[in-house]
C-alpha positions in Angstrom: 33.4 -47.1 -57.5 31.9 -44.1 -58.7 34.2 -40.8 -58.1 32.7 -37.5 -56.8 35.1 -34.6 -58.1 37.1 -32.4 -55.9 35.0 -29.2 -56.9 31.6 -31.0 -55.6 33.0 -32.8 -52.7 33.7 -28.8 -51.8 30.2 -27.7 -52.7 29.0 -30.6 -50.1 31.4 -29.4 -47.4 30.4 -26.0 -47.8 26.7 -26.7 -47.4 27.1 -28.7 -45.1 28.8 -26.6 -42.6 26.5 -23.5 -43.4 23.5 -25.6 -42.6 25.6 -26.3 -39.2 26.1 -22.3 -38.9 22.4 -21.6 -39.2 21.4 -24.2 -37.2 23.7 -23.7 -34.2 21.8 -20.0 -33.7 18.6 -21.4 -33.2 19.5 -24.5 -31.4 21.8 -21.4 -29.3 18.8 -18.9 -29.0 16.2 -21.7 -27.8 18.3 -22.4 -25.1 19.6 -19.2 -24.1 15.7 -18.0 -24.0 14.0 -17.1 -20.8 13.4 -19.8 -18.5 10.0 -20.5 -17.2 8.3 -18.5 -14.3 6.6 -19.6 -11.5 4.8 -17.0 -8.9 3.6 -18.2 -5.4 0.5 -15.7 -4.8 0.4 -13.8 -1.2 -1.9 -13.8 1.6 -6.0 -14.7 0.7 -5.2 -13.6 -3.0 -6.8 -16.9 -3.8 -10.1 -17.8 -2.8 -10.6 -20.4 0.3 -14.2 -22.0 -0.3 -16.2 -23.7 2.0 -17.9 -27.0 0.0 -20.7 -26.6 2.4 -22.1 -23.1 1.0 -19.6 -22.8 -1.9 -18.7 -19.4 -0.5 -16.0 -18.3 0.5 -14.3 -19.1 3.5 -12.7 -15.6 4.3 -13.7 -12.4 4.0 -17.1 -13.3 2.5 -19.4 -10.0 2.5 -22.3 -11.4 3.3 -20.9 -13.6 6.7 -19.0 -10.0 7.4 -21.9 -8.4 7.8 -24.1 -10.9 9.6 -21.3 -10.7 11.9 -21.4 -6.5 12.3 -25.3 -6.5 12.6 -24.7 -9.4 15.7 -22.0 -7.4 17.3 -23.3 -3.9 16.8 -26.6 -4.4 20.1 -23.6 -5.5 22.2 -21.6 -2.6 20.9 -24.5 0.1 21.6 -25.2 -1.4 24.9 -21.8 -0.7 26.4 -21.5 2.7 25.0 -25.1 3.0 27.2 -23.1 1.6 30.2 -21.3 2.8 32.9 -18.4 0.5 31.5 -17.2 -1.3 34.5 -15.4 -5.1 34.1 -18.8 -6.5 34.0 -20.2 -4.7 30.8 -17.1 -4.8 29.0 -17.1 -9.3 30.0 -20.7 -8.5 29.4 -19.7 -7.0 25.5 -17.1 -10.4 25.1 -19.2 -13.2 26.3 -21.8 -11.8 23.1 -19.0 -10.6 20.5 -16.5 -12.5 20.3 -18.2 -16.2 19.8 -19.6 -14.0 16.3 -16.6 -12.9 15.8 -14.5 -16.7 16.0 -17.9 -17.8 14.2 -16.7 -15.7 11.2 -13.2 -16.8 11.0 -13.7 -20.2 12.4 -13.3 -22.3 8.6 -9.8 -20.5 8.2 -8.7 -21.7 11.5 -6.1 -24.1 12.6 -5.6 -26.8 15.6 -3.6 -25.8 18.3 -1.1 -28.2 17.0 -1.1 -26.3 13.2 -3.2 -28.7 11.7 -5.7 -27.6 9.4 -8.9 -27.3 11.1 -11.0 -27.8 8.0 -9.1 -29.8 5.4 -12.2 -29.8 3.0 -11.9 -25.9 3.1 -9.8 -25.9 0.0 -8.5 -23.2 -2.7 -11.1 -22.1 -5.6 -8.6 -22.7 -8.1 -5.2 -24.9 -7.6 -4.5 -26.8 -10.7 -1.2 -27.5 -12.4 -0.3 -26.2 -15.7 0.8 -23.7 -17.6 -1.4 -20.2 -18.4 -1.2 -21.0 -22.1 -2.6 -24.6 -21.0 -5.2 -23.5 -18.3 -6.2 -19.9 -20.1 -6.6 -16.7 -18.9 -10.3 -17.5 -17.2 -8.1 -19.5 -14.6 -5.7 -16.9 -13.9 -9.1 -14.0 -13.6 -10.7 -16.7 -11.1 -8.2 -15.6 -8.3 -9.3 -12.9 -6.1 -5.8 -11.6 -6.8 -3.5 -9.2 -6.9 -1.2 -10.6 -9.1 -3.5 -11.1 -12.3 -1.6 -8.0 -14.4 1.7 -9.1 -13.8 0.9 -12.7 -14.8 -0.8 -11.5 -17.9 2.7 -9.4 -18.2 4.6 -12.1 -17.7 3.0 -13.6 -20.6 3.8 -11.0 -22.7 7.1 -11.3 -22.2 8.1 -15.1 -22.6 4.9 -16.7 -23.4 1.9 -18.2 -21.7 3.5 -21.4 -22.2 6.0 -20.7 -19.6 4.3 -18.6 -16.6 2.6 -20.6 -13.9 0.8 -19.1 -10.7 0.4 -20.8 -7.4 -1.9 -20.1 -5.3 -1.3 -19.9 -1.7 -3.6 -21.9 0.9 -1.8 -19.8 3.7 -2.9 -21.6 6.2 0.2 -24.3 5.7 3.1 -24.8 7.6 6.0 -23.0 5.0 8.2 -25.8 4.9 5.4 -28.1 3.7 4.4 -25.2 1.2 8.0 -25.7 -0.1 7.3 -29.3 -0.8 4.4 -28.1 -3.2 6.4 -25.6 -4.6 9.1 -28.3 -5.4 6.1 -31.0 -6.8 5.3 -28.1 -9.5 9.1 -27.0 -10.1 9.6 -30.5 -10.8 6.5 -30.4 -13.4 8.2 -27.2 -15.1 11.2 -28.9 -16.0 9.6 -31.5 -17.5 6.7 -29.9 -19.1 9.0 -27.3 -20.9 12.5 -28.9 -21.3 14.1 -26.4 -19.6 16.5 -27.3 -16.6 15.9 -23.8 -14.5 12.9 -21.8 -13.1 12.6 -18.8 -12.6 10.7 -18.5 -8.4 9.0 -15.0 -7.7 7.1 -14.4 -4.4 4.6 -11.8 -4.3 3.5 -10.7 -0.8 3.2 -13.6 1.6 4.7 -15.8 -1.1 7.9 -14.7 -0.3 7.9 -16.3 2.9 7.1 -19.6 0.9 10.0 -19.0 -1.5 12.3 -18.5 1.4 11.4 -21.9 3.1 11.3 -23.9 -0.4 15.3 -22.4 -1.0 16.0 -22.9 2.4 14.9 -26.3 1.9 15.6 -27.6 -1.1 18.6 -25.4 -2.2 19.1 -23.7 -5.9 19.8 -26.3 -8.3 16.4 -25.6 -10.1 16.5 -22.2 -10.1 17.7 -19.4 -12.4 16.2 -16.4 -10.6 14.7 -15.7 -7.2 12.6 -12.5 -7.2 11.1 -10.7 -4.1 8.2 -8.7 -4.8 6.7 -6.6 -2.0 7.2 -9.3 -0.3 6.7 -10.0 3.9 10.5 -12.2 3.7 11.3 -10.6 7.0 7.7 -10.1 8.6 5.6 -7.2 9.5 6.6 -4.8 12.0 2.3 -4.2 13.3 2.2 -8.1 13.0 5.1 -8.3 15.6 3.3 -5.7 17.5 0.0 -7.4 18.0 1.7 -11.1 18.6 3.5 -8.9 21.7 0.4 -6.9 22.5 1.1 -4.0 21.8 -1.9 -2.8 20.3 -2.9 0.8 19.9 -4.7 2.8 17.6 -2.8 5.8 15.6 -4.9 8.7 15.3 -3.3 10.4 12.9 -2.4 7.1 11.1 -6.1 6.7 10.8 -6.5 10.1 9.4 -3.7 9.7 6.5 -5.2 6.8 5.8 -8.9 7.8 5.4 -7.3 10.8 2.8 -5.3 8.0 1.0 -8.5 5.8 0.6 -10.8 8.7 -0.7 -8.4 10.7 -2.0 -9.2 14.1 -0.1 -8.9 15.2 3.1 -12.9 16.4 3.4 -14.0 13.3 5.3 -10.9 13.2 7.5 -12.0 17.0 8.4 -15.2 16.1 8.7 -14.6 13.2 11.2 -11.9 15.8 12.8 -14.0 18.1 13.6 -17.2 15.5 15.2 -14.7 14.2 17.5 -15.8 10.6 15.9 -12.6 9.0 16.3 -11.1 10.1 18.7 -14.0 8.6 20.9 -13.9 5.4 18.9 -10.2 5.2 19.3 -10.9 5.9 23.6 -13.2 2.9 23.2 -10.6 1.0 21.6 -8.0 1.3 24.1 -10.3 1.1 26.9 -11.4 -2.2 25.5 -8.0 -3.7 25.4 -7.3 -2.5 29.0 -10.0 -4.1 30.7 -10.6 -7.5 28.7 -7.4 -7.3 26.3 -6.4 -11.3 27.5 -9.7 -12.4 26.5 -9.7 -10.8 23.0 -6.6 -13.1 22.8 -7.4 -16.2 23.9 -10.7 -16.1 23.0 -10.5 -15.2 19.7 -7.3 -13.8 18.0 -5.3 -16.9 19.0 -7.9 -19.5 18.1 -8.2 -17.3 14.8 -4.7 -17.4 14.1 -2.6 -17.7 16.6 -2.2 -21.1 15.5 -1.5 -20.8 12.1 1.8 -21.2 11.0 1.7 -19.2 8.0 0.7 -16.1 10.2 3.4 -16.2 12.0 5.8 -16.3 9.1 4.9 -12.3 9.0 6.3 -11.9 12.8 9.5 -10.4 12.5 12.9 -12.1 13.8 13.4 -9.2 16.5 9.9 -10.0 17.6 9.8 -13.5 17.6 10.8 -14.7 21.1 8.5 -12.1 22.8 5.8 -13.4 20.4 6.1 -17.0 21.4 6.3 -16.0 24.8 3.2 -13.7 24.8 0.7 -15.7 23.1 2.1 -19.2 24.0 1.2 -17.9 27.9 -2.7 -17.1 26.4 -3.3 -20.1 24.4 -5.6 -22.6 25.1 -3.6 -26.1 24.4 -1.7 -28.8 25.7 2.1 -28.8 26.3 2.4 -31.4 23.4 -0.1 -29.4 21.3 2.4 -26.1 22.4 5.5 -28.1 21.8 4.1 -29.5 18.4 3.6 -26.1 17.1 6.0 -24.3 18.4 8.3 -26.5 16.3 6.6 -25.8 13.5 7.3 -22.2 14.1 10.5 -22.1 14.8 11.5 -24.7 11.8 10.8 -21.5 9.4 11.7 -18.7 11.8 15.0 -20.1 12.0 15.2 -19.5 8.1 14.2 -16.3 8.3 16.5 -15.0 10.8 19.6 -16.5 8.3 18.0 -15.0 4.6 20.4 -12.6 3.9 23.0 -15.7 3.9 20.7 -17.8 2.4 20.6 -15.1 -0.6 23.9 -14.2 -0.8 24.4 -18.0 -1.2 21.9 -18.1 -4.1 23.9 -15.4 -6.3 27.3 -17.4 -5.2 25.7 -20.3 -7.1 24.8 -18.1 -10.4 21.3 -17.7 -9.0 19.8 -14.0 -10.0 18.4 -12.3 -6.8 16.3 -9.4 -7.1 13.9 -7.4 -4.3 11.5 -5.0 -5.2 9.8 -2.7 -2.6 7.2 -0.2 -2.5 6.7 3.1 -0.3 5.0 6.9 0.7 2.1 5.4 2.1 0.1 4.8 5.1 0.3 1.6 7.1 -2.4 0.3 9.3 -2.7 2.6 12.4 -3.1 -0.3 14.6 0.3 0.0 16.8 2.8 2.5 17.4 4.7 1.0 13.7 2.1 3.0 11.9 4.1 6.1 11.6 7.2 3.9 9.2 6.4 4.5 5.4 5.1 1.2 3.4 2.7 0.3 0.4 -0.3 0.8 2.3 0.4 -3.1 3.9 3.6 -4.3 4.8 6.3 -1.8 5.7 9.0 -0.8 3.5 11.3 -1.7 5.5 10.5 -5.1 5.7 9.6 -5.5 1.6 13.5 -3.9 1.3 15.2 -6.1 3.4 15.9 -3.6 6.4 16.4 0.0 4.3 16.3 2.6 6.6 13.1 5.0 6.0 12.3 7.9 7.0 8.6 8.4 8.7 6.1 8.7 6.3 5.7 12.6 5.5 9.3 12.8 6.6 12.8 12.8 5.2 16.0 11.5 6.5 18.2 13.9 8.0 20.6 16.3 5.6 23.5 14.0 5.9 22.2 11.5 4.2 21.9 13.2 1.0 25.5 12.7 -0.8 25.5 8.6 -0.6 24.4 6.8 -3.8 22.4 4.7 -1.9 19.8 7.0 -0.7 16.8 8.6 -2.7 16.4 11.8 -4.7 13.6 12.2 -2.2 15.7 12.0 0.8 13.0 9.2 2.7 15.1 5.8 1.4 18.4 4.7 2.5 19.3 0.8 0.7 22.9 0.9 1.7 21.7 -1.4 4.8 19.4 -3.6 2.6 20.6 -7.4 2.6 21.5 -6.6 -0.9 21.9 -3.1 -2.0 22.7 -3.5 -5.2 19.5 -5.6 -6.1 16.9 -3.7 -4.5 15.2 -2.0 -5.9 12.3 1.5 -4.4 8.8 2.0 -6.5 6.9 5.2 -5.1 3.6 6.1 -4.6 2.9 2.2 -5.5 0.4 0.1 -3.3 0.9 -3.1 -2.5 1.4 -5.4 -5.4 -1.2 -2.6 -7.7 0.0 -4.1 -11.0 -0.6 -3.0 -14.3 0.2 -4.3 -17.5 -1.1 -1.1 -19.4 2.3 0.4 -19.9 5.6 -0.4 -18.3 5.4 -1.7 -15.2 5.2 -5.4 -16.0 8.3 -5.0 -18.3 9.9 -4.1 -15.2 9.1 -7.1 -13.3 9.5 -9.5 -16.7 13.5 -7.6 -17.1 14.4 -8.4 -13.6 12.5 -12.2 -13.1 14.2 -13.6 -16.5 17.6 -11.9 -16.8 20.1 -14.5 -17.4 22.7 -13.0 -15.2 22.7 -11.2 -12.0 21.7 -7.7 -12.6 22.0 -4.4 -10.4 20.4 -1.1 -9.8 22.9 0.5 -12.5 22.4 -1.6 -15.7 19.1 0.1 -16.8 19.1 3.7 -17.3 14.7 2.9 -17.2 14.9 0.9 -14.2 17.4 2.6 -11.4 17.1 1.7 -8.0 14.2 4.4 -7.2 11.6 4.7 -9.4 7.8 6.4 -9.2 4.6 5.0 -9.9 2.2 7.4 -11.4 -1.2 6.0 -10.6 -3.2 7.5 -13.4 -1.4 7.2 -16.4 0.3 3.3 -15.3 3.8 4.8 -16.3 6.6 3.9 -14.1 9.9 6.3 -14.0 12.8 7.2 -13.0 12.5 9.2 -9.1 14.9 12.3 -9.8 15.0 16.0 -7.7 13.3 17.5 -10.6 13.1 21.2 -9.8 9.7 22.4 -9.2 8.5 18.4 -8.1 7.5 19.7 -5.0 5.3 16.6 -4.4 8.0 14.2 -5.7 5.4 12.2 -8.3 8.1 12.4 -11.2 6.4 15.7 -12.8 5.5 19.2 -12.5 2.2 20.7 -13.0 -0.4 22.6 -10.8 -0.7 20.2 -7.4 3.0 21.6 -7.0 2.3 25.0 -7.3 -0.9 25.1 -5.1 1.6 23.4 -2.8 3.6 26.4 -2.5 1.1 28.8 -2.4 -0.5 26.6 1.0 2.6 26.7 2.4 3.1 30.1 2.1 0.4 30.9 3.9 1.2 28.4 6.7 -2.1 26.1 5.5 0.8 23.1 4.9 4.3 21.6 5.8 6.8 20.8 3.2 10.1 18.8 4.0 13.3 19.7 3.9 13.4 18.4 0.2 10.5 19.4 -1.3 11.5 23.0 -0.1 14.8 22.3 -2.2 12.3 21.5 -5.1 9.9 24.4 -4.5 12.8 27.0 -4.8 12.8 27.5 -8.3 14.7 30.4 -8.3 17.2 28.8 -5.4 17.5 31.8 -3.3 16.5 29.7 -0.1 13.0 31.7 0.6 9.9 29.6 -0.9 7.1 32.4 -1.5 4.4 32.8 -4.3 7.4 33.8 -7.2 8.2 30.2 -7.0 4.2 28.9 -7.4 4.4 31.1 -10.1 7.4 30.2 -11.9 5.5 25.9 -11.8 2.4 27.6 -13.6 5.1 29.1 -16.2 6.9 25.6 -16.3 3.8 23.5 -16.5 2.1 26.1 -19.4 5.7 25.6 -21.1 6.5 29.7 -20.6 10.3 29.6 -20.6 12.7 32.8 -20.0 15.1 34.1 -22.1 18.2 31.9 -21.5 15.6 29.2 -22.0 15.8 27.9 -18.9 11.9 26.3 -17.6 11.2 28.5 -14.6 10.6 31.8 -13.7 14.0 33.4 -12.3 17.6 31.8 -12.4 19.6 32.4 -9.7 21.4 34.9 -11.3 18.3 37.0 -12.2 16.9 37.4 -8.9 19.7 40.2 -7.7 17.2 41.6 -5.0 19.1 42.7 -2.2 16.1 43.5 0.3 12.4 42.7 0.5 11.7 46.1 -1.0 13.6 45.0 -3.8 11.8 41.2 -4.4 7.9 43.0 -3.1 8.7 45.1 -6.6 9.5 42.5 -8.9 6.2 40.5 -7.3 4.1 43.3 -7.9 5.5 44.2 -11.4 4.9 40.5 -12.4 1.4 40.6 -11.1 0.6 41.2 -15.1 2.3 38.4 -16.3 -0.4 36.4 -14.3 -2.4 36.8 -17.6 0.0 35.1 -19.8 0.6 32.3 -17.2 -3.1 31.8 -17.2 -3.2 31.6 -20.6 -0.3 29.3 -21.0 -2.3 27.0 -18.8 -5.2 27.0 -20.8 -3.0 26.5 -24.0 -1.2 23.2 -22.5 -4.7 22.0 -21.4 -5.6 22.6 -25.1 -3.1 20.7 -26.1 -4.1 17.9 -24.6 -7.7 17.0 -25.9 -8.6 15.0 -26.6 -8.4 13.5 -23.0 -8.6 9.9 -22.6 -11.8 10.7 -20.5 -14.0 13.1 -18.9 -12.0 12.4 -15.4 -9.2 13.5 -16.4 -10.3 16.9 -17.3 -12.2 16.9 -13.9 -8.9 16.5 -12.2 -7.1 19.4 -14.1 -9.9 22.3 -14.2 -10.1 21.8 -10.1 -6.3 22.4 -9.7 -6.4 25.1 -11.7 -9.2 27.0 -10.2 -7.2 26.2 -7.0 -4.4 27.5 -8.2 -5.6 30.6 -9.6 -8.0 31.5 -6.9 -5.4 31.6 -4.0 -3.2 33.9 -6.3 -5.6 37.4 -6.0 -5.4 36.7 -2.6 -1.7 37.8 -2.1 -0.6 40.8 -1.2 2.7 42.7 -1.3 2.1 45.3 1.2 5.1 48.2 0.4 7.3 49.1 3.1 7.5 53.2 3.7 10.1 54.8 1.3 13.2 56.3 2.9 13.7 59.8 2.5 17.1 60.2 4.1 20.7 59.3 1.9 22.3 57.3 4.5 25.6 55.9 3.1 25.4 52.6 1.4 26.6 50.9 4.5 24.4 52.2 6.7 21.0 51.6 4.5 22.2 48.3 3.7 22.7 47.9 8.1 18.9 49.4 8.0 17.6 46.3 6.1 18.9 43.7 8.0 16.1 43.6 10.9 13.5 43.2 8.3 15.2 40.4 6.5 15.8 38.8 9.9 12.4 39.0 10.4 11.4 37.6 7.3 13.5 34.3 8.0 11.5 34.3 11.1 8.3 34.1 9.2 9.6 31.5 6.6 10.8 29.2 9.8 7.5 29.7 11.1 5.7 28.7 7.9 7.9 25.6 7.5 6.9 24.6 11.0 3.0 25.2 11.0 1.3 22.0 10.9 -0.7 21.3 7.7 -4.6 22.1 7.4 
């Protein structure tokens, strides 16, 4: 037998256990890596097409406006009329057959059914981005296309997948499907957990498939302005409460041109107001038949619709349109099971969450808010991302009003947000939900951050919270134009609260001042840059000096500290106005010297946007005046001068409370 020697039987040994050592890392890091992702897509974010025209099924331009151009003689012929019951039946027995012509390939059975099982998605196939390419992913009318491509980036196209929703489907058999392609995850990538986002709609669908097939497969379930707990204006219409916001439709018309010139306009023609009479006039006199003549057989019988009625709502829904639908009792009793097989999950999803992370499952929920939501019921006035209210995407936060704040007494709880409009200590889960404003519904972008974002919380591999990421805290802004997502902090002079100062704050302040706009409680807090609790034109000024980078002595960026502003009168702070009316120059030219800096712009827009603000800025300063008050001549003691002051500085308050309370031009 041949011998081997103690000193290489050693060398062997110690080879072999350090190709053990390296190889137990990478067998450790492909294992610990990020598990695959699924998304299930929202509401008509994939295309439903009709094989018989090969267009789509839903929202198809062309139909839409075949549709108008039928219903607009009807329309022109009651606003001719004396509009009695029989010219507004008159108006429904020619509108309304258009109008269920137009939707009538999305609709279902009075039992749920599909109406038109042919009617089928554009693109539904199995398999993996890296397998199907990117083409499939752009074929989606979508919202979701950046934070696919995102997702990409951050595990590989190998592992993201995206469902698209045919939400016309009863939930629980949506979960079925969901399950089919889970079960094709596992097996196509070897790893034993999925990661299960729903975006919109689709996390109704996510509900129902952990509702029904439990957590075992999963490593992560994500919530992304998502409808898990309805829409309040959905449960408004399903109870009939339908009434058109006025106002509503004003702040949305600004939000969706991005000035207020055409909501002035239409202000001052008396437009809508008129339209808006007609409206509710409409639904006065033939409001049941709008129901059962159309919005029911529309989608009053489609089970996914109803997934965005709210729990609160749901028995006076059912009770509402059940009493205006056309069907049989079996038909009624066939649906209404349907209905209440997912509505009974969504009454119990803060347990069925809270069971999730007890089984190691990582929960996350993402909401958006500050704007507008449809004005078509009395729940238009709650802040959301422009489509389904924040608090519904949150999980029950309590907001504040859109343009409003929560009171004062919110302010010193952890929960609530530098902006004073978000309160997540009531979420379902506080600690894992998480407030994007000034974002639109799912409005993704993979240019910078905000995809990283999403990809940190849908593949962490343990459950996190609002206070692991310094980046990524529970409130956030979304700055539209530059893609960035930040950190939402009380940054002094942020008067508008879009995570940085520049020249839309100060002209801000100056319209305030001159009672031409409102500013909350907290953005009065921000406005005060030299915190003496008086917002005038000295703070306006003191932004310009912050944005052009002018900073005073001590080094502090703003105008005044609060130890530098020792006025003790309005003689006193008129003075120092008018004696800084010559640093105006240097402010100006600070301006100019930041904008300097900055070319070269991206683009020509961009410089459009600054010069404007500017010129706004600087042409509303000229226009204010210190008027002097009259000297005194006599040498009362120091007492009684200082007693002398006190009406005028009463009265001053007076005209700051006023200013606060003027509504906005």
């Amino acid at each position: 037998m041949k011998k081997v020697s103690l000193k290489k039987s050693i060398s062997l040994l110690l080879a072999l256990v350090m190709a053990i050592s390296l190889a137990v890392p990478a067998l450790a890091a492909d294992k610990n890596d990020a598990n695959p992702v699924l998304i299930i897509s929202g509401f008509v974010e994939y295309t439903l097409v009709d094989p018989a025209t090969g267009a789509s099924a839903f929202g198809d331009t062309n139909a839409i406006m075949n549709t108008v151009s039928g219903v607009l003689p009807s329309l022109l012929t009651l606003l001719g009329s004396n509009k009695t019951q029989a010219d507004y039946d008159t108006f429904c027995d020619t509108a309304l057959p258009l109008v269920n012509q137009l939707f009538d390939k999305i609709a279902c059975n009075p039992d749920g059914t599909v109406k038109y099982p042919d009617v089928t998605l554009k693109a539904q196939t199995k398999g993996s981005l890296a397998k199907l390419g990117t083409d499939y992913v752009m074929q989606a009318d979508a919202f979701d296309k950046e934070i696919i491509l995102g997702l990409a980036d951050a595990v590989g196209a190998d592992k993201v997948y995206a469902y698209g929703l045919d939400w016309r489907l009863d939930p629980l058999v949506v979960a079925d499907d969901i399950n089919d392609w889970i079960q094709m995850i596992k097996a196509e990538t070897g790893y034993d957990k999925v990661s299960l986002a729903g975006v919109s709609m689709g996390g109704a669908m996510v509900s129902a498939y952990v509702a029904k097939y439990g957590t075992d497969d999963l490593s992560n379930i994500t919530m992304i302005s998502s409808a898990f707990t309805g829409l309040e204006y959905v449960g408004k219409l399903f109870t009939g409460g339908v009434s058109i916001d006025e106002q509503g439709l004003y702040n949305m018309i600004d939000e969706a041109v991005s000035t207020d010139i055409l909501s002035n306009i239409l202000g001052s023609t008396d437009i809508l107001p008129q339209a808006i009479g007609l409206v509710d006039e409409l639904v006065a006199a033939v409001g049941d038949r709008v129901y059962s003549e159309c919005l029911i057989p529309s989608f009053g019988y489609n089970p996914g619709f109803w997934t965005f009625v709210p729990a609160d709502y749901y028995e006076d829904a059912k009770a509402f349109m059940f009493a205006r639908m056309n069907a049989t009792e079996e038909q009624k009793a066939t649906f209404e099971a349907k209905i209440d097989a997912y509505h009974n999950i969504q009454a119990n999803i803060k347990t069925i969450l809270k069971d999730a992370q007890k089984d190691g499952v990582s929960v996350a929920i993402i909401s958006n808010y500050n704007f507008q939501m449809p004005p078509v019921s009395a729940a238009s006035s709650m802040t959301g991302d422009q489509v389904i209210e924040t608090r519904h995407t949150s999980g029950y936060a309590t907001c504040a009003n859109i343009s409003e704040t929560l009171p004062a007494s919110y302010k010193n709880s952890k929960y609530v947000s530098p902006d004073r409009m978000i309160d997540a200590s009531t979420c379902y889960l506080p600690d894992q939900t998480w407030f994007i404003k000034n974002m639109k519904h799912v409005d993704f972008s993979n240019e910078k951050n905000q995809c990283e974002f999403y990809a940190w919380v849908m593949t962490a591999d343990k459950q996190v919270t609002v206070n692991d990421n310094p980046d990524y805290p529970q409130f956030m802004v979304y700055n539209a134009e530059t893609k960035v997502l930040s950190p939402l902090a009380n940054i002094r002079g942020d008067v508008n609260f879009d995570g940085k100062v520049d020249l839309v704050d100060a002209r801000m302040v100056l319209r305030y001042t001159r009672s031409m706009e409102t500013l909350s409680d907290v953005a009065k807090e921000a406005a005060d840059m030299d915190e003496n609790n008086n917002v005038n034109a000295l703070d306006a000024k003191a932004i310009m000096n912050f944005y052009a980078g002018i900073e005073t002595e001590d080094n502090t960026p703003s105008l005044f500290t609060t130890d530098s502003v020792t006025a003790e009168n309005d003689n006193d702070i008129l003075a120092q106005a008018q004696e800084s009316t010559s640093g105006l120059r240097e402010t100006f030219e600070g301006v100019v010297g930041q904008i300097g800096e900055m070319l070269p712009l991206e683009n020509a827009a961009q410089m459009k946007r600054i010069l404007p603000d500017a010129k706004d800025v600087l042409d509303a300063l000229p226009e204010i005046t210190f008027p002097q008050k009259e000297a005194e001549t006599n040498t009362e003691p120091e007492a009684d001068a200082q007693d002398a002051t006190e009406p005028e500085t009463e009265t001053a308050t007076e005209t700051t409370t006023a200013a606060a309370e003027a509504p906005a031009a």
